[in-house]
C-alpha positions as CSV (number, residue, x, y, z in Angstrom):
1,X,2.0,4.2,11.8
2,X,4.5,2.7,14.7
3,X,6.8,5.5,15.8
4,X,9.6,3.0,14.8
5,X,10.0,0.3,11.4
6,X,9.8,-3.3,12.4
7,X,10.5,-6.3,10.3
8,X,6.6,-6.7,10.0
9,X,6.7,-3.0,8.0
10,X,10.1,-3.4,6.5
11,X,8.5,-7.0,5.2
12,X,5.2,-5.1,4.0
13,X,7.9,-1.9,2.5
14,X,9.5,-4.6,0.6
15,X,6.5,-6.3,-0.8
16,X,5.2,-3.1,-1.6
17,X,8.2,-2.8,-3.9
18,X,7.8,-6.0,-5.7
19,X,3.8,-4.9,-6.5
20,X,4.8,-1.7,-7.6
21,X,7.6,-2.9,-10.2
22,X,5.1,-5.6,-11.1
23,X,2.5,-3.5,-12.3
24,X,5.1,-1.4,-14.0
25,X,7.4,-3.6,-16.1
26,X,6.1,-3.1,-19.1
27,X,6.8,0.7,-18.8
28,X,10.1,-0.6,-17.6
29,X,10.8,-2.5,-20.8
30,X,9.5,0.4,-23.3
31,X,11.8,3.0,-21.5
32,X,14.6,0.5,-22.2
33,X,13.8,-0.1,-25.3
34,X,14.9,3.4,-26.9
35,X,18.7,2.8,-25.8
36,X,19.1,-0.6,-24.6
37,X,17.3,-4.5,-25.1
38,X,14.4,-3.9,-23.8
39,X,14.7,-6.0,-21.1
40,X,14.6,-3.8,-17.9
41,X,11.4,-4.7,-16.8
42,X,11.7,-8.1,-17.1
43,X,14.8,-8.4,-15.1
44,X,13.2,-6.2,-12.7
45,X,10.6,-8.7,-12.1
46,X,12.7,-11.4,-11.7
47,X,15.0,-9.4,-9.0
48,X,11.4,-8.3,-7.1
49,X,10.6,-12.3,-7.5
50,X,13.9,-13.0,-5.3
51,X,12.9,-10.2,-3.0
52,X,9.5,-11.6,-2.3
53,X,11.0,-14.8,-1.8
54,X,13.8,-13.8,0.1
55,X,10.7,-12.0,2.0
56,X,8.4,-15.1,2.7
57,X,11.5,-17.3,3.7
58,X,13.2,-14.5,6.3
59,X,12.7,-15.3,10.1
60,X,14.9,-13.4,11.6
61,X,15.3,-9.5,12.6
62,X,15.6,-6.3,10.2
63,X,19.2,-6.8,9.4
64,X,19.2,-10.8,8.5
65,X,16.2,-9.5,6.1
66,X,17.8,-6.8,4.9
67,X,20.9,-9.4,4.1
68,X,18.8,-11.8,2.6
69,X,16.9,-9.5,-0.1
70,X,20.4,-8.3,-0.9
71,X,22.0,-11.4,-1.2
72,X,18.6,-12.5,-3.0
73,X,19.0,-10.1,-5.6
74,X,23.0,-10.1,-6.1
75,X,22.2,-13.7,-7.1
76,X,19.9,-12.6,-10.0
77,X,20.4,-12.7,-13.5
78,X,20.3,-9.3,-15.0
79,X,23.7,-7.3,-15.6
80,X,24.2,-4.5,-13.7
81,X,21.0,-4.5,-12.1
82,X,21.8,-7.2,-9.4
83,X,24.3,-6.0,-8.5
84,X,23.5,-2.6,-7.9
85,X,19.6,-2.6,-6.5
86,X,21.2,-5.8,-4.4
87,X,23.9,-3.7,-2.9
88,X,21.4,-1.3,-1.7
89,X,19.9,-3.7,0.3
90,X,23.3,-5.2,1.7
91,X,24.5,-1.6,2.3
92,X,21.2,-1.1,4.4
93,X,21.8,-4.3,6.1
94,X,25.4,-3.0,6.6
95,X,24.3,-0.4,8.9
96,X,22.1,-2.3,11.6
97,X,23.2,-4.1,14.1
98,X,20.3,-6.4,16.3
99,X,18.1,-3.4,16.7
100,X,14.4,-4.8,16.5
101,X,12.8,-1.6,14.7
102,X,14.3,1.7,13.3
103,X,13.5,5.1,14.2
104,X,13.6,8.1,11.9
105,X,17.7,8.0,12.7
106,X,18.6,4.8,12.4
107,X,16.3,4.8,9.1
108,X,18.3,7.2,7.5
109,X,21.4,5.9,8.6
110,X,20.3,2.4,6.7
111,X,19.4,4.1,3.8
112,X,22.6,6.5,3.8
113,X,24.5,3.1,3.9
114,X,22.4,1.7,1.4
115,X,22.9,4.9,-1.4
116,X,27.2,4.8,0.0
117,X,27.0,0.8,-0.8
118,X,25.4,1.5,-5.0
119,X,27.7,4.1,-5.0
120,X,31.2,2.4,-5.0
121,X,29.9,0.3,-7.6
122,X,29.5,2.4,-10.0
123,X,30.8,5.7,-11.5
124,X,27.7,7.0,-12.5
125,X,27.7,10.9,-10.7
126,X,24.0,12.5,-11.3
127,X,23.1,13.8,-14.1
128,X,24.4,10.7,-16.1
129,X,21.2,9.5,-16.5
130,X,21.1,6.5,-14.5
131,X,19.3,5.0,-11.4
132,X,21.5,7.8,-9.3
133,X,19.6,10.4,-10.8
134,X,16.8,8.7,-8.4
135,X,18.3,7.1,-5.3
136,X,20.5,10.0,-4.6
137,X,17.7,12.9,-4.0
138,X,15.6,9.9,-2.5
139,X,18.1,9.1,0.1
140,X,18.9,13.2,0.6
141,X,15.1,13.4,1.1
142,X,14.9,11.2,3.6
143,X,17.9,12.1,5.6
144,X,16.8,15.6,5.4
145,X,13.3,14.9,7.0
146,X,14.8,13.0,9.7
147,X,17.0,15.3,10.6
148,X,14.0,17.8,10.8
149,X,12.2,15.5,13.6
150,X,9.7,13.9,10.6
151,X,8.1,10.4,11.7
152,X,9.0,7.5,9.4
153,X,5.9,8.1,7.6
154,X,6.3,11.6,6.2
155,X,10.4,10.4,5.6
156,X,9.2,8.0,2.9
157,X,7.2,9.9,1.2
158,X,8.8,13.0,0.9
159,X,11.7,10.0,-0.8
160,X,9.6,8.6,-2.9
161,X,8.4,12.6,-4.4
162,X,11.8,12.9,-4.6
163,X,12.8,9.5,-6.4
164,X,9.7,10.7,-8.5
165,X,11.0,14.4,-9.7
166,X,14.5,12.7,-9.9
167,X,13.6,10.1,-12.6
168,X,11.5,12.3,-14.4
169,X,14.1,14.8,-14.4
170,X,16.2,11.7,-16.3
171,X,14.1,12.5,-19.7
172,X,15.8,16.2,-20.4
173,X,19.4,14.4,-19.6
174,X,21.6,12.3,-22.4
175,X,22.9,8.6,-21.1
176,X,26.0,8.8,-20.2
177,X,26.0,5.4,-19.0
178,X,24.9,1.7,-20.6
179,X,24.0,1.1,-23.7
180,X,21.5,4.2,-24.1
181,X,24.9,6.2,-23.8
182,X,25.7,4.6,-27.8
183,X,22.2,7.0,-29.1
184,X,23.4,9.7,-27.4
185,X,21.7,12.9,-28.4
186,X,18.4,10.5,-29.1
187,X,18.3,9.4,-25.4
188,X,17.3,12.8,-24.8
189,X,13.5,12.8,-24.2
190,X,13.1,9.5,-22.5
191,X,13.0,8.6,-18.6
192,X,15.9,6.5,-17.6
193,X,14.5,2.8,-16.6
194,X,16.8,2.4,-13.6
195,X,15.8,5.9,-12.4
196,X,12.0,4.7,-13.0
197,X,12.8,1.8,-11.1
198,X,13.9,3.3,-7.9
199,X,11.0,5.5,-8.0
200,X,8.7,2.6,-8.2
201,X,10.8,1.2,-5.7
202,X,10.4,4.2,-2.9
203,X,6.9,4.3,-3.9
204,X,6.5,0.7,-3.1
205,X,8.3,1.5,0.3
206,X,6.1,4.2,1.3
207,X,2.9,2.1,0.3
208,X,3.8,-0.8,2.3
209,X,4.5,1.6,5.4
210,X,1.1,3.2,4.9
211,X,-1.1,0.0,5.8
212,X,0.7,0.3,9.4
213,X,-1.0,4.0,9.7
């Protein structure tokens, strides 16, 4: 793929985002279901219907995107959710300036921003069982490969394996957090839908990156 991440592929990592959570809600919403309303996947789909809007309408560079998807999703109906998936995309934003594509640094320096952004919204630590349990060891994973000279490429998907293990991990752990935390020992046994969510989310990412290979 190009040595650096334009809007074209940060457009094309996005939408691969939305397909992947598309395909995926209704494993969303029966992982929910255990501990919560069962409504994960469907808000899901409704914040990934703001990012692919906020997607077709952007015309700008990678951080007015990055902005706009954020903004986009803060704006969406869904509790917690908004806020936090949309603050990962305004933390991103955060971090650019007018730069017209990202190399491996710069990358991880949006998505350090990003994981620094979810972070002082919430309390959640990992091992609560949350979407942390995900993003965190995504993020590390990245930031780890570019700091080992990786190309963009091989950074995303050694996040999205990571965002992978890290959800699946989620299913040994007890909630700590939301309303699986009120089943306590019964959460046990079950992924965490946030954590699933970020790992559709990365693989999504890497996806959309591929088709620029």
């Amino acid at each position: 793929m190009a040595e650096r991440i334009t809007v074209e592929i940060m457009a094309d990592m996005l939408r691969g985002a939305v397909s992947e959570i598309r395909e995926n809600h209704e494993l969303l919403g029966r992982l929910d279901s255990v501990g919560g309303d069962g409504d994960h996947g469907t808000t899901m789909v409704r914040a990934m219907g703001a990012v692919e809007k906020a997607v077709g309408a952007a015309g700008g560079g990678l951080k007015a995107l990055l902005h706009d998807v954020g903004w986009a999703v803060l704006g969406a109906d869904g509790g917690s959710t908004g806020p936090l998936f949309g603050m990962l995309f305004m933390g991103m934003s955060d971090a650019l300036g007018e730069e017209e594509g990202l190399d491996p640094a710069l990358l991880a320096a949006a998505f350090r921003s990003g994981l620094a952004s979810v972070r002082a919204q919430t309390k959640a630590q990992p091992g609560d069982k949350t979407m942390i349990d995900a993003l965190v060891p995504a993020v590390e994973a990245l930031c780890a490969a570019a700091e080992g000279g990786a190309e963009a490429a091989e950074m995303l998907r050694l996040a999205a394996a990571a965002a992978r293990a890290g959800a699946e991990a989620t299913s040994a752990l007890q909630a700590r957090f939301g309303r699986a935390r009120n089943i306590k020992e019964q959460s046990i046994g079950t992924q965490d839908p946030g954590a699933t969510s970020v790992s559709l989310i990365f693989k999504g990412f890497h996806k959309g990156a591929e088709q620029h290979a």
